[in-house]
Structures are given as C-alpha cells and as structure tokens.
C-alpha positions in Angstrom: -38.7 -27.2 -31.3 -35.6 -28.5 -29.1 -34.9 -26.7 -25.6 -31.8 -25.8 -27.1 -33.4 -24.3 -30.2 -36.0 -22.5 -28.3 -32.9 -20.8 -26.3 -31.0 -20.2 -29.3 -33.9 -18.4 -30.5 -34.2 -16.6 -26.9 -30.6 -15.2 -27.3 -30.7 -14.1 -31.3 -34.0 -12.0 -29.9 -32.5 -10.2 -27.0 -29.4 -9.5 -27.9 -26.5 -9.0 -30.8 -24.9 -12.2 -31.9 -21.4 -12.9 -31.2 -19.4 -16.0 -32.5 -19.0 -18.6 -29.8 -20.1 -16.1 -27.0 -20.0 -17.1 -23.7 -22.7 -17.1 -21.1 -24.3 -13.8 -19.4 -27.0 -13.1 -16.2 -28.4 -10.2 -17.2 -31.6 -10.5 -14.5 -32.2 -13.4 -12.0 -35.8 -13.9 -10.6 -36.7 -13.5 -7.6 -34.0 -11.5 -6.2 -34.2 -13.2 -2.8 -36.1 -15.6 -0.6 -37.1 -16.5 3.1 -34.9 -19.4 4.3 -36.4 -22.5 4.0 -38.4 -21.9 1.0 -38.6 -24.1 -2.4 -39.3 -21.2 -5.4 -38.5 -21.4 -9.0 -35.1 -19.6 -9.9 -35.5 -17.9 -13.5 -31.8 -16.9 -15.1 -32.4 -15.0 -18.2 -29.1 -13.4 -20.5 -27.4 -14.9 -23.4 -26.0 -18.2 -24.2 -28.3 -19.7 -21.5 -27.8 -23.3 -23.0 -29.7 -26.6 -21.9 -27.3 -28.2 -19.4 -26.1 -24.8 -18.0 -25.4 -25.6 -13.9 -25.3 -23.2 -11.2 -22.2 -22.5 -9.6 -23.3 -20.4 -6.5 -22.5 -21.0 -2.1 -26.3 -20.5 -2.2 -27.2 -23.2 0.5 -29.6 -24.8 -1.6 -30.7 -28.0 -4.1 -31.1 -27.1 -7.9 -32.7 -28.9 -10.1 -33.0 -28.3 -13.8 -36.3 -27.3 -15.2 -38.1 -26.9 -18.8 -36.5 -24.1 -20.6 -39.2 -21.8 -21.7 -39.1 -18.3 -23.6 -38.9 -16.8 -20.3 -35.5 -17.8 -19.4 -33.8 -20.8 -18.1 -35.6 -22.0 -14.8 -34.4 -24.3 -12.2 -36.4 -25.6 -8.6 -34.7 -24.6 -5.4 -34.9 -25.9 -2.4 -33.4 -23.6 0.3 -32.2 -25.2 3.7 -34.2 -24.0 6.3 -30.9 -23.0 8.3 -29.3 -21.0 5.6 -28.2 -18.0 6.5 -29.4 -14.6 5.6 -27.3 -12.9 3.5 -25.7 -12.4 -0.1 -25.0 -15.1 -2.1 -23.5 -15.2 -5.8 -25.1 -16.9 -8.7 -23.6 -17.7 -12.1 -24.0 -20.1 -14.5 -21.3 -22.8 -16.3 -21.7 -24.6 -19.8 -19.6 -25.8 -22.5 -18.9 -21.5 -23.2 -17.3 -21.0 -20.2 -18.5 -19.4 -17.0 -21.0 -16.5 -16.8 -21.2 -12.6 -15.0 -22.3 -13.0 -11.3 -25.3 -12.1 -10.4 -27.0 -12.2 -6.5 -29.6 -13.7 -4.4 -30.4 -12.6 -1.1 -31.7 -14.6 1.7 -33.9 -12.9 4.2 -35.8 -14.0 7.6 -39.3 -12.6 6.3 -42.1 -14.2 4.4 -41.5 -12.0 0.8 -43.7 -10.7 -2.1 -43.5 -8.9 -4.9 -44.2 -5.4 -5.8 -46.9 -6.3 -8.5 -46.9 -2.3 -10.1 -48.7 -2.5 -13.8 -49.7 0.4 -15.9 -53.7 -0.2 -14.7 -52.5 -0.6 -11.0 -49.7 1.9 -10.0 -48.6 2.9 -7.1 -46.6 5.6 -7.5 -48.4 8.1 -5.4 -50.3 8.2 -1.9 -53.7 7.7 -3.8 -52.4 4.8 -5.0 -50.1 2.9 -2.2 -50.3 -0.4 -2.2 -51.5 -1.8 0.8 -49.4 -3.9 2.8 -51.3 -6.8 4.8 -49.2 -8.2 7.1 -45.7 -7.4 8.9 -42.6 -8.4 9.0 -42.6 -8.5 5.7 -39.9 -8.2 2.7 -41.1 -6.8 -0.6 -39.1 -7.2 -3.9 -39.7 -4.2 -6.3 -38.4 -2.2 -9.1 -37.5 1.1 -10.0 -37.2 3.0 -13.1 -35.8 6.6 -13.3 -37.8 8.4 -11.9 -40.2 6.2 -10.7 -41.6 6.1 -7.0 -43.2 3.3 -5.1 -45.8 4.1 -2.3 -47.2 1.6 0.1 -49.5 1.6 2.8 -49.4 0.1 6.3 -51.5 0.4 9.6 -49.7 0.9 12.7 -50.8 1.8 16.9 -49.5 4.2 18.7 -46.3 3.7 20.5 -45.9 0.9 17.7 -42.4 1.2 16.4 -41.3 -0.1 12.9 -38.0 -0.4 11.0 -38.5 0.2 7.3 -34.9 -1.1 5.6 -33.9 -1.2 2.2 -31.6 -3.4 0.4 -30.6 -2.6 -2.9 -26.7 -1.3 -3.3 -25.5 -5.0 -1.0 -27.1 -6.7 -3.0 -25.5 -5.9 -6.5 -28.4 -3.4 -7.3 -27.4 0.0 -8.9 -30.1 2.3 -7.3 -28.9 4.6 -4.6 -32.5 4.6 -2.8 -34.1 7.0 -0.5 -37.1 6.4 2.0 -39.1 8.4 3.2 -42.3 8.1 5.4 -45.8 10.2 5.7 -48.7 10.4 7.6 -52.5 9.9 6.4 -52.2 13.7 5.6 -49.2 13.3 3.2 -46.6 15.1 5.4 -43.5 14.0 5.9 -42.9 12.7 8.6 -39.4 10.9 8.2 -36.6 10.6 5.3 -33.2 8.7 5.6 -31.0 8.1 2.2 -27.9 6.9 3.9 -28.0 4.2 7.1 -25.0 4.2 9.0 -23.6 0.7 8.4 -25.1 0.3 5.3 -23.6 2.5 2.5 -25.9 4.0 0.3 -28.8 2.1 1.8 -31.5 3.8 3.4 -33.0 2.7 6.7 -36.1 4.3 8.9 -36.6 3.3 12.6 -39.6 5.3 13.8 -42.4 4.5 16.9 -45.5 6.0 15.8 -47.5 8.4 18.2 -50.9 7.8 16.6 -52.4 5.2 15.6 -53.7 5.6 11.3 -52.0 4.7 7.8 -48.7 5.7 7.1 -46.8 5.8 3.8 -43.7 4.2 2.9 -42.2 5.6 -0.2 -39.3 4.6 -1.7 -37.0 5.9 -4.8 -33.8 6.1 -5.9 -31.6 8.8 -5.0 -30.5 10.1 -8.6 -33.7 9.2 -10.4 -31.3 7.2 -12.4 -31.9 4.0 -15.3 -30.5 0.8 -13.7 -29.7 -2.5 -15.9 -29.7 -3.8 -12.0 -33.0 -1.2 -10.5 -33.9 -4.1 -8.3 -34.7 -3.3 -4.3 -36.0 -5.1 -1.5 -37.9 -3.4 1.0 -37.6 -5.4 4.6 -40.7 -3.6 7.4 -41.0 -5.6 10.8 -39.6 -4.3 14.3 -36.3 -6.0 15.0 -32.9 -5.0 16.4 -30.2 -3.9 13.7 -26.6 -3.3 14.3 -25.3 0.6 13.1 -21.4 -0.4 13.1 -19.3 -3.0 13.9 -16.0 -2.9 16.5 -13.1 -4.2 15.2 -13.2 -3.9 11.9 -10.8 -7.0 11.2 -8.3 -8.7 12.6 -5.3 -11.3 11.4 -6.3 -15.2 9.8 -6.7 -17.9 12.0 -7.2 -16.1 15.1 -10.8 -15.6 17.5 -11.9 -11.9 18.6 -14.3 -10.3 20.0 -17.0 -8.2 18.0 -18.9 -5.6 19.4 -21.9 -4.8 17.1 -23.6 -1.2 18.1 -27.7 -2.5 18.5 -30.4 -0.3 17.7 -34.2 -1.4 18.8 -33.1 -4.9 21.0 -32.4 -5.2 25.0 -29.5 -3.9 24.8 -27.1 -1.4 22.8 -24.2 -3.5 22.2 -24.3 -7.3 21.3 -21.1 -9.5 21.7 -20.1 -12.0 19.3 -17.2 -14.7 19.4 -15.9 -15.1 16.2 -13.1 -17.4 14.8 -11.4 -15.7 11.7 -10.4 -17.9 8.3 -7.2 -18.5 7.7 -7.0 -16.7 3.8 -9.2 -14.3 2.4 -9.0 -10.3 2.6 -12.6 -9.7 3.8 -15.0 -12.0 5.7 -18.4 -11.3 6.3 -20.2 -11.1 9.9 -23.6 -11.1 11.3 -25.2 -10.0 14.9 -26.5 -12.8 17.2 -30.2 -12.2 17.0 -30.6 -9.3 13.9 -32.2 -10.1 10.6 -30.1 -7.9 9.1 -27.4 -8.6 6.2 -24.0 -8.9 7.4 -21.4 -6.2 7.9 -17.8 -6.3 6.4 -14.8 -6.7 8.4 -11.1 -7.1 7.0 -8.6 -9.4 7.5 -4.7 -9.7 7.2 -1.5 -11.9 8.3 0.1 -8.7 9.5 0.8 -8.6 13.5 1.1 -4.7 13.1 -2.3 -3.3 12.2 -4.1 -1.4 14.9 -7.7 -1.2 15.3 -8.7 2.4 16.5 -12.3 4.9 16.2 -13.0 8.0 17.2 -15.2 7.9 20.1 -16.5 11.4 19.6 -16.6 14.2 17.1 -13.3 15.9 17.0 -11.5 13.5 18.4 -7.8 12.9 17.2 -5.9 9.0 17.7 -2.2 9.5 17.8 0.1 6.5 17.8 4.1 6.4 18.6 6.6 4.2 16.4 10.1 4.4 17.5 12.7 5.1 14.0 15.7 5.5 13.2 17.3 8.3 11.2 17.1 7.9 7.2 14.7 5.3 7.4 11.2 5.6 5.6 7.7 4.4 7.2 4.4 3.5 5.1 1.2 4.2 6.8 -1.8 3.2 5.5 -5.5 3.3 6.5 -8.2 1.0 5.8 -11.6 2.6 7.1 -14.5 3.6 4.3 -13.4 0.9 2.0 -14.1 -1.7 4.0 -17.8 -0.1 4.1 -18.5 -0.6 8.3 -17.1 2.9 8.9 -18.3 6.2 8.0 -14.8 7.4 8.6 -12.5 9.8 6.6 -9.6 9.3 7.4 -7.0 12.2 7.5 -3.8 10.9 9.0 -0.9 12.8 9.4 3.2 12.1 10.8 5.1 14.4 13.2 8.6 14.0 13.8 10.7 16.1 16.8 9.7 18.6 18.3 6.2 18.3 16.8 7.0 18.7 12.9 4.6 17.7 9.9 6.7 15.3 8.3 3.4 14.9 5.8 -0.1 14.3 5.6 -2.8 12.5 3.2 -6.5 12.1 3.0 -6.7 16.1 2.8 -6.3 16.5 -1.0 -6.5 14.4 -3.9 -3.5 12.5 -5.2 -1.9 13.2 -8.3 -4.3 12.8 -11.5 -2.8 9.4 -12.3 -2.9 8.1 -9.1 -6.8 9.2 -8.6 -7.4 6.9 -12.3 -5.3 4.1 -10.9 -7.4 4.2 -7.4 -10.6 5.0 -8.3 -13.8 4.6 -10.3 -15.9 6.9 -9.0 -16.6 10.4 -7.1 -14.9 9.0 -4.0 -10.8 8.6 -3.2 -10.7 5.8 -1.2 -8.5 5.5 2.5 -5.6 7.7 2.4 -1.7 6.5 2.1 1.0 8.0 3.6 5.0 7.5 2.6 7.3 9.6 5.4 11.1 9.7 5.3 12.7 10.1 8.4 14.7 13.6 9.4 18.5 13.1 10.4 17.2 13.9 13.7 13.9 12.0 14.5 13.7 8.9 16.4 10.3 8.9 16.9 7.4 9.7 14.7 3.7 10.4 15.8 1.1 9.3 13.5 -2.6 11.1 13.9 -5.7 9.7 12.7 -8.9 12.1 12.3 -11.8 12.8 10.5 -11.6 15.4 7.9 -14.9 16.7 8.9 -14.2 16.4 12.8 -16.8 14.1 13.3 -16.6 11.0 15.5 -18.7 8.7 17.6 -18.4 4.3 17.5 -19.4 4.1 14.2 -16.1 6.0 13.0 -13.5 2.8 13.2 -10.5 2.4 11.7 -7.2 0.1 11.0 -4.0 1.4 10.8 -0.6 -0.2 9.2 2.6 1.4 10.2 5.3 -0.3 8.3 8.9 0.4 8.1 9.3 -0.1 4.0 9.4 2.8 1.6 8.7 0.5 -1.6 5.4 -0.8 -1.9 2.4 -1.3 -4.1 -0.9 -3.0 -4.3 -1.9 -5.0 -7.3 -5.3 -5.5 -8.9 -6.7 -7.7 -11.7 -9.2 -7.6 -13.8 -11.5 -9.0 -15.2 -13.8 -10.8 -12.7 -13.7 -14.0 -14.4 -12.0 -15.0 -17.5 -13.2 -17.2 -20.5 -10.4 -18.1 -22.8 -11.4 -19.9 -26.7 -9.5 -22.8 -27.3 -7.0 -22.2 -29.6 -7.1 -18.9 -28.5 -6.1 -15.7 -26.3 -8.1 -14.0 -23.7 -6.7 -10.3 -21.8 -6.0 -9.7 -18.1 -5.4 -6.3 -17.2 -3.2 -5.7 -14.1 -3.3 -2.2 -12.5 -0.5 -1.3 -9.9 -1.0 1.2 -6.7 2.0 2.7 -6.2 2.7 3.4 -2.8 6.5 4.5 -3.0 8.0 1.9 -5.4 8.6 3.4 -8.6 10.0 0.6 -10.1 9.5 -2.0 -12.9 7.1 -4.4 -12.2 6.2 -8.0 -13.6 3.1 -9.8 -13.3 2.3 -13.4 -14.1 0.1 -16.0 -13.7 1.0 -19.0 -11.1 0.1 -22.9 -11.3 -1.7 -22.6 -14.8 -2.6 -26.0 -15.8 -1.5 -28.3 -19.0 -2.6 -26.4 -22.0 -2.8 -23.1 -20.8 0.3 -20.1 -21.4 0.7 -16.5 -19.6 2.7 -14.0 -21.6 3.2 -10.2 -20.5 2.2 -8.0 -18.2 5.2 -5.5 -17.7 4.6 -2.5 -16.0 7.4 -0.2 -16.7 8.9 2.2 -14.4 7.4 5.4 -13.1 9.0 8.7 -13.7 9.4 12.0 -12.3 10.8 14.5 -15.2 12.7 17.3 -15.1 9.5 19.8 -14.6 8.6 17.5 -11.2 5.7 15.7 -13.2 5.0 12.4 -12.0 5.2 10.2 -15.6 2.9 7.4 -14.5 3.1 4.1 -15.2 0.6 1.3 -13.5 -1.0 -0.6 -15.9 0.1 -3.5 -17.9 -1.6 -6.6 -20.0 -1.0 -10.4 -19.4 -2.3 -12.7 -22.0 -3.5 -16.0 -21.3 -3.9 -18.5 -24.5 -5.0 -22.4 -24.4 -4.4 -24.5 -27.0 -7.3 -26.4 -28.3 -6.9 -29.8 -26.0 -6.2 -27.6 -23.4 -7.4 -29.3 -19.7 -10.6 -28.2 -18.4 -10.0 -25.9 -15.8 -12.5 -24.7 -13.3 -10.5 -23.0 -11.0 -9.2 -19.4 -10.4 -6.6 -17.9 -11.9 -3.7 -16.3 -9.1 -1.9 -13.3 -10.5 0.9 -12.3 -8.7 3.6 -9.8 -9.6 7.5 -9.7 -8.9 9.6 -6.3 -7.9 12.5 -5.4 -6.9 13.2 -2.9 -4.4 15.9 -0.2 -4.6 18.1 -2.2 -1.8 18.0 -5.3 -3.9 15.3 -7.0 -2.1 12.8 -8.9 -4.5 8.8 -8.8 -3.2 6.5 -10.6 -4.6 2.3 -9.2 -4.5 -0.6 -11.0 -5.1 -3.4 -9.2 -7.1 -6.7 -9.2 -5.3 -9.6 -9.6 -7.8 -13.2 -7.9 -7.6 -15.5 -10.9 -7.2 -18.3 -8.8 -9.5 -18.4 -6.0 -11.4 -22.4 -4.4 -11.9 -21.7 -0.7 -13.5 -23.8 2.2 -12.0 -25.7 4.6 -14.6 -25.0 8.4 -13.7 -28.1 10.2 -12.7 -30.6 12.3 -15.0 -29.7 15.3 -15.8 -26.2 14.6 -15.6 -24.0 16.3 -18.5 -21.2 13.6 -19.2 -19.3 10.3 -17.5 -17.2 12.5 -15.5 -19.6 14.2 -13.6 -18.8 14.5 -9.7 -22.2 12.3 -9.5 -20.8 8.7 -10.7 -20.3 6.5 -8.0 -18.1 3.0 -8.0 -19.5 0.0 -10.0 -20.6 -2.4 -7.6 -18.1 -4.8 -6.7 -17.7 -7.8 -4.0 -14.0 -8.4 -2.8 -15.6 -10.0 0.6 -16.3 -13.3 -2.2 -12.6 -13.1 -2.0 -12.6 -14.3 -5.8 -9.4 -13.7 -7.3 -10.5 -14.8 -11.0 -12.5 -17.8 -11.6 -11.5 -18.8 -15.2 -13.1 -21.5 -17.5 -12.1 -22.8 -21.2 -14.7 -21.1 -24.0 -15.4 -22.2 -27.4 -13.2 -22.0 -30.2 -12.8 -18.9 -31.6 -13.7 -18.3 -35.6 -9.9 -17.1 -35.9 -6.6 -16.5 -34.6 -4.5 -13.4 -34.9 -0.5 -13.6 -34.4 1.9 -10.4 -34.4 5.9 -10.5 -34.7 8.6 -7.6 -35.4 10.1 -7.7 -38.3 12.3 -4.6 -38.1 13.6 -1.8 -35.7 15.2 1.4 -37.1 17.1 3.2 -34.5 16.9 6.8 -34.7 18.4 9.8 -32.6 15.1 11.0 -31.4 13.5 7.5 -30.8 12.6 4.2 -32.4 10.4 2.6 -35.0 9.5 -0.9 -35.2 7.7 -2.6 -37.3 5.4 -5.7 -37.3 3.6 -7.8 -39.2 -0.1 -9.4 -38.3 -1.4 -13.0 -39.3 -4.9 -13.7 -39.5 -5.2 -17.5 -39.2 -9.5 -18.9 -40.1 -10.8 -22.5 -41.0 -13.3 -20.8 -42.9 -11.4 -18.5 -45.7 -15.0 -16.9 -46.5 -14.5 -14.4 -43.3 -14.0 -10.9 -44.1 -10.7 -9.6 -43.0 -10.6 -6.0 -41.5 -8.4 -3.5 -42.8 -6.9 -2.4 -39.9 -6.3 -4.2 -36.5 -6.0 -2.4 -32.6 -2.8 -1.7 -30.7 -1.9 -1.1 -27.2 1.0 -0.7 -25.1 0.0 -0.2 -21.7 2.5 2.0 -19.8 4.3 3.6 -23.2 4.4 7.3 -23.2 4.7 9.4 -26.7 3.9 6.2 -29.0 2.6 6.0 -32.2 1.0 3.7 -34.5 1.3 4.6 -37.6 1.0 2.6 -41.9 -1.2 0.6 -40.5 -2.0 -1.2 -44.0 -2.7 -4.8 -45.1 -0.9 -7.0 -47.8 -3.8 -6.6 -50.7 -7.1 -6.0 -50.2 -9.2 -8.6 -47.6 -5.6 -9.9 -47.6 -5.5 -11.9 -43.7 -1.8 -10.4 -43.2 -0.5 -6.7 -42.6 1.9 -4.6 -41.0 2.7 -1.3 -39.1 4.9 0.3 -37.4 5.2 1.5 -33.8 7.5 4.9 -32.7 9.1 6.1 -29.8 10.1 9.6 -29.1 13.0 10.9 -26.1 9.6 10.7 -23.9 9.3 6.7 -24.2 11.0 5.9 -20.9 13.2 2.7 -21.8 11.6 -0.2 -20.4 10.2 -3.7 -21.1 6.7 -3.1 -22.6 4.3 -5.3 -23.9 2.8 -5.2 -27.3 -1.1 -6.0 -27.3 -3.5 -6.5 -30.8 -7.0 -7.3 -31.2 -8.8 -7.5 -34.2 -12.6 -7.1 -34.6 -14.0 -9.8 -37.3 -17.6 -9.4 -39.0 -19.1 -12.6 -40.7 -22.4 -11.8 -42.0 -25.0 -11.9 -38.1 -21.8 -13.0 -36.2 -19.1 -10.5 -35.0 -15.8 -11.7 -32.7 -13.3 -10.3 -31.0 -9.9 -11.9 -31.3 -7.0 -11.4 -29.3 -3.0 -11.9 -30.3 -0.4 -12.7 -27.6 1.2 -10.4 -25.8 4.7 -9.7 -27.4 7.4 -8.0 -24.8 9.3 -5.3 -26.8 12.7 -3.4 -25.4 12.7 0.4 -25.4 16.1 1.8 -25.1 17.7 5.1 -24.3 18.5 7.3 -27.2 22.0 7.4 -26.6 22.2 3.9 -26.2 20.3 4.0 -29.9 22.6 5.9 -32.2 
C-alpha cells in the first residue's frame, strides 16, 4: 500500500468524506518543546496528503517522514535560540491550506502526562510523581477529569506552578490548585493576572514534605482542543505589562510588573513594527509566554491605568460647538489588562453628555461585537452642546478597582462616522472553477450608512463580487433596524494563478459630509471553538466564552487555490413584479457537472445578508432531478431600499461523497414603494 493510500484510508476512517475536501489539523503532537530540541511532529486531520509542507514561523527545520496510520509525521529540528512562545502550524498541498493549529516553545526540559486506565492519576493516592524541577508537563483533560501530581519541596522553598492552556489555542478554562501531604488545601488560583483564563500558583512552602498539584478545567467541559501544559520551577514572571501599545515604527519603553526576580519591575527597550495591530512581547530574563500589546498609526491614543482601586483618569479635549467626538477604549481586549472600562464625557459645567461600558449595547450590536459571555471595550459617540468648548472624558473601572495591572488606551477622535470591519473566515480555499464565501461583519460606531466591501490586488484568475452592507435604520418606534453583515464571493477559474498569499478586504463609505473612508477588515488569525460546560442547558447560556482566536498573528486571510469542485451552481433574475406593498423577484438556478450521474437536490439555500422582511418562497425545480430551478424572493414596506446581495449554495450527495457548492454573489436593487408603483 502507497503512503498516499494508507492516508486516504486514514481520512475515509476518521471522518465523513467530502468531494475534493481540503486539508484539516484536528490534533498536533507534542504540543510544545524545549528550545533546541529535535522531536518528531505528528499532524493528524483529514486530507493529510504525501507532500503536505508546513507553513508555520516555528524557528525550526522539517523534514518529511513515513506516513504511518498514526498521522503524518515530520523531524524537527528546533534552533537552540528560538524563542519561547506560540507559534502557528498548518499544513499546504495541492487542496489548499489547512486550520491552524499551535506549538509552544518553552525553556524546560518537557514530558508527557502518561495517564492510562491501569495507571491514573486522578486523585492524591494516585499522583504522579514528579522527579525533577523545572519541569513542563504536557497533559490532557477530559470533562471532568482531574490530574494530580506529586512533588517534594524544603521549607522556605518557593515554587511557581503555571498553566498554559487558553494561549495556546487550548479550549480548557483550567484551575490549580495545591495540597499538603494531608489533602488540604492549601492554595487555588483559576485566573492569573496577565494571563486570561490561565491559572498560575506562586507559593514558598513552610515545611518541608509532598505536595499536590492538581489541575482541571474550570467548567468540567469536553474540549476537541483539552490539551494543557503544566510549567513547575522558581522563576520570575511578569503580572502586567505598561504601555499597552504604542504607534508603528517607533521605540518605547516597557515596564513589565515582576513577581519572584530582584526586582519588581523589569525595563525593556523595544522597537515597534511598522504594520500589524498587535505585536507580541516578552520580559528580559522570564520564561514566561509573551504578553500582548497593541499597536496603531494614530498620534492621538493615550496610554493611561488606574494606579489604585477607585481611582478615576479624566482627560480634557478642547471642541467646538455642533461637532461630534468618538472615544474609544482598548483595554480587556487586548488581554494585558484586567480593566473594565467605563468611560464617560462631561461637557460645561460638569454635564453627562453620555456614557458606555455600564450597560449592554443594543441586541444587534452585542451579536455584531461578540461571541461570547463578555462585551468587549466600551465605545462612546458624544455630540457637542451649543455651549460646550470643552469635554472631559473619565476612564474607570466599573467595579472600582485599580492597581498597575489596570492599563488602558484611549482614542479621542473628532469624527462622528465610524466603523470597524471584520472578515471571516481565517483562511480561504477556493475550487477551481469555482466560488468560495467571505463574510464581512461591520461595527458600527456612528456611521449608519451603506457600506461596500471588496477585495484588493487579487491575482490573474481570481474575481470578488458582493459584499453590500446596506444602511442601518432607526424606525418610527426608535428601534435600531440593523444592518452589519454582508457576503463577498470570491470565484477562480480553473487556470487560475497559484496564489499563496492573503487576501486584504477592505471596505469603502461615505460619510454624511461627503467624505469617502476607506477601512481595512482585520482578520482572526485562528478560530478553535470552546464547548459550553456540563450541565449547561443551551448555546446561549451566560457560561460560553469567545472561541479562541489570535489577531496578534496579524493574519488578515491567508487564501490558497483548492480542488475542482464536482459542480458549479449559477443564479440570474429573470423577473421583478412591482407591487404596492413590496417586490418579487424571481430567479432561476443552473446546476452545471462533468459527471451527469450526480443527484440534483430539490431545493437550493438563499441568503441576503442585511434584508429585513424577505421571503423565499416556490422554491421548485424544472422536472424532477432536473439541474435547473427557480424561486422567487419578496420584499415587504420593511425591506429598507438598498443594494443587497443575493447568496445560494447548494448541498450535492453522490453516493460516500457530499459537497458544498457556492454561486456568485448577485447585487439586487431594493426600492422604495413609492418609487415602485
């Protein structure tokens, strides 16, 4: 049996078949290594094809190995000088490009948990010892699964017990927690300062004995990603970082607060990139993975904390009558602060001209901004009173804590129209001869306007079409009719270029006073989804969290030319009807296949992002298994005229092999009734 037939048979094993499918990580092992170490890398997924390469800023040599049934395995060679962090690992083969998964270089000589059914350790009784520190371990957890293990330590010995799981694209939310030879509990920490949902114990024993280490995740939840690495030694760790950006292309100065070296704060002289929204830095002397500062062209962000609890930052702008200001804070997002913001404007003689970060935004501004049980920074839009000329702005916590760890940066900007676009996915495989989807969300923050996204520099073979977001509303009851969402579809013909580059999306506006602004979409760098808890009744429990994501890769979308797909699908309108309370239009679908033996569904899907009150309705083919059809779209009063954009896919079964295929985007004009009689 060929390597390539011994994969094949890997992926019809382990997964459904899909025509043509792309690659797919679904576990990399190990999850990390010491620097300067040579290890076999095992990639396991789907469409893990002899010839695959690694695409990763891994500072290492790979080298191809024997596929076997395990996965597909490759020697690395890791510098000795690379440096410790988290690094993202994906594949490329004649499919296209794969998920990211990451790898996670550490200081410490590593091993792995080795749990089995005959030796667990999931209780005191059954720790497993640990030999030698510093050490890293690399384990797993499963629901409600608990791993114990044992170390000897002197009195007045102090140890740091640190785990990394959520930075490293795991899903657990893990807990630690420490006990004496007696089983009592001695210390517990489920969130480190500095580290998110990471946990982190630094305790100096008083006796000398055994100890326990124990660690599990928060929400006893099932992972697809329930890796962790537990890091033990005595070192010096910074708890926040001071700024928490600065512009591109300049040097600051870092101040990292230091817990367990000489002394409590460590400088560090660092020189900025010139591009990029994030950028990731370390402290001089710490083991420790790197904390996340942000980064911007703008000369008017101010870095500011709260230096202790209750404290309240005011900054003065000068304005003029009329005009309207933007401010905006970046602090929990950028995941160095444990800041919530609540920022508030006074105008003259000390009036709340508004306020944000104290309540939740409108429900279709919380779906546009979030995934998950937290709001992100707050956004506030202010217009000026006919007799201010200068506005206070006031950052605080909304719990009235403080202390260095509560950092923050603040944009006051004199515009009243802005927004911030996103794209999705994180990478983008489109057939040849086909069409692949990018979805574009926008956050308003005070343009209401129609918005058009794109896709720049595309190269020879490839086409963009869509991606209109229409206008956002407000109706006659005061209800915000939202509108943020829109679909571009990108389509390469079948001698399309090779193309293994990003994709930049970008989107044009114009503003009410006629000025045009033009936003680039910042991309996630990797999506891993997070499982809600057990116990936990439905998806919209107040327990979800965020999927994982990494926008310090600073990935916008990497993109990559995929296999042929087994068919096309094209739509076109074929008729409008104009009626007095709205619209119909009707289309017709073509089904275009080499091979006429493919079953052809009866009906087809249909979206219009950003189209309120819109049907779909006689959906119905030609005859029977016929590859054409037709249907017909309506609008009611409701249907805010606009430019929208007509998206179909169509879900094709062929005995073991299922596709889905994708139609261009078609823009479609909504009108006003009255212009419509």
């Amino acid at each position: 049996m060929t390597k390539t037939a011994l994969l094949g048979l890997l992926v019809t094993c382990t997964a459904a078949s899909f025509a043509n499918a792309a690659p797919a990580l679904t576990e990399i092992s190990p999850r990390g290594s010491q620097q300067g170490k040579t290890f076999t890398l095992t990639l396991t997924g789907r469409e893990l094809l002899e010839g695959s390469q690694i695409s990763s800023t891994l500072p290492a040599v790979f080298t191809p190995m024997t596929a076997s049934m395990k996965g597909l395995p490759y020697l690395v060679e890791l510098k000795a000088d690379a440096a410790p962090g988290v690094y993202p690992i994906r594949i490329r083969n004649q499919n296209g490009i794969s998920n990211i998964l990451f790898f996670t270089v550490g200081t410490f000589p590593e091993v792995d948990e080795a749990e089995t059914p005959e030796h667990p350790n999931n209780s005191i009784a059954t720790a497993t010892p640990v030999k030698s520190t510093p050490i890293t371990i690399n384990g797993t957890l499963v629901g409600a699964d608990r791993d114990f293990f044992r170390i000897a330590a002197k009195s007045g010995e102090r140890k740091v017990f640190e785990v990394e799981a959520r930075r490293c694209g795991s899903a657990i939310d893990p807990v630690l927690e420490l006990y004496d030879a007696q089983g009592e509990l001695i210390a517990r920490n489920e969130d480190a300062p500095g580290i998110g949902v990471d946990s982190r114990i630094d305790h100096t024993f008083s006796k000398e004995g055994s100890y326990y280490i124990a660690v599990h995740d928060a929400r006893l939840s099932k992972q697809d990603q329930n890796f962790y690495r537990l890091k033990i030694g005595a070192y010096a760790y910074p708890e926040w970082v001071y700024p928490l950006g600065g512009r591109h292309g300049e040097t600051i100065d870092l101040e990292f607060g230091a817990k367990g070296g000489s002394a409590p704060i460590v400088k560090s002289h660092v020189r900025l990139p010139d591009s990029g929204d994030f950028m990731m830095v370390s402290m001089p002397g710490s083991p420790t993975l790197p904390m996340r500062i942000a980064l911007t062209h703008s000369e008017s962000v101010i870095n500011g904390r709260l230096t202790r609890p209750g404290a309240v930052e005011k900054h003065t702008v000068k304005v003029s009558p009329g005009e309207s200001l933007l401010v905006e804070v970046q602090s929990r997002e950028i995941g160095a602060s444990r800041l919530d913001a609540l920022v508030t404007a006074y105008g003259a003689k000390g009036v709340k001209l508004g306020s944000a970060g104290d309540t939740a935004p409108a429900l279709d501004a919380t779906v546009a901004q979030i995934v998950g049980r937290t709001l992100g920074d707050p956004f506030l839009n202010v217009k000026i009173p006919a007799d201010t000329k200068e506005v206070t702005v006031a950052v605080e916590d909304l719990a009235g804590r403080g202390g260095p760890e509560y950092g923050y940066r603040l944009s006051i900007r004199k515009q009243a129209e802005e927004f911030i676009l996103a794209a999705s996915p994180a990478f983008l495989n489109v057939p040849r001869g086909g069409t692949a989807i990018v979805a574009v969300s926008a956050d308003r923050r005070g343009y209401d306007g129609a918005i058009h996204a794109h896709i720049e520099n595309l190269p020879k073979g490839w086409t963009a079409e869509g991606g209109f977001i229409a206008p956002e509303l407000v109706d006659a009851s005061g209800a915000r009719l939202g509108s943020r969402n829109g679909t571009i579809t990108v389509t390469a013909t079948p001698d399309a270029e090779p193309f293994d580059k990003e994709l930049v999306v970008v989107a044009d506006a114009t503003l009410a006073n006629g000025e045009k602004i033009q936003r680039r979409a910042a991309g996630s760098g990797a999506v891993i989804d997070i499982a809600a808890g057990t116990g936990l009744p439905d998806a919209t429990s107040t327990d979800r969290q965020k999927p994982f994501t990494a926008p310090w890769l600073n990935l916008t979308m990497p993109a990559a030319v995929a296999a042929e797909p087994m068919a096309t699908i094209a739509v076109k309108q074929i008729n409008r009807t104009r009626m007095s309370e709205g619209d119909a239009f009707d289309f017709e679908w073509i089904i275009s296949t080499k091979d006429k033996s493919i079953p052809m569904p009866a009906t087809i899907s249909v979206n219009a992002p950003g189209a309120r009150d819109l049907r779909v309705i006689d959906m119905k083919p030609a005859s029977k298994g016929a590859p054409t059809g037709t249907f017909r779209v309506t609008t009611t009063k409701s249907t805010a005229p606009a430019t929208y954009d007509l998206v179909v896919n169509a879900n094709l079964i062929n005995g073991t092999l299922r596709e889905n295929i994708v139609g261009r985007a078609i823009p479609w004009v909504v009108t006003a009734p009255e212009e419509s009689k």
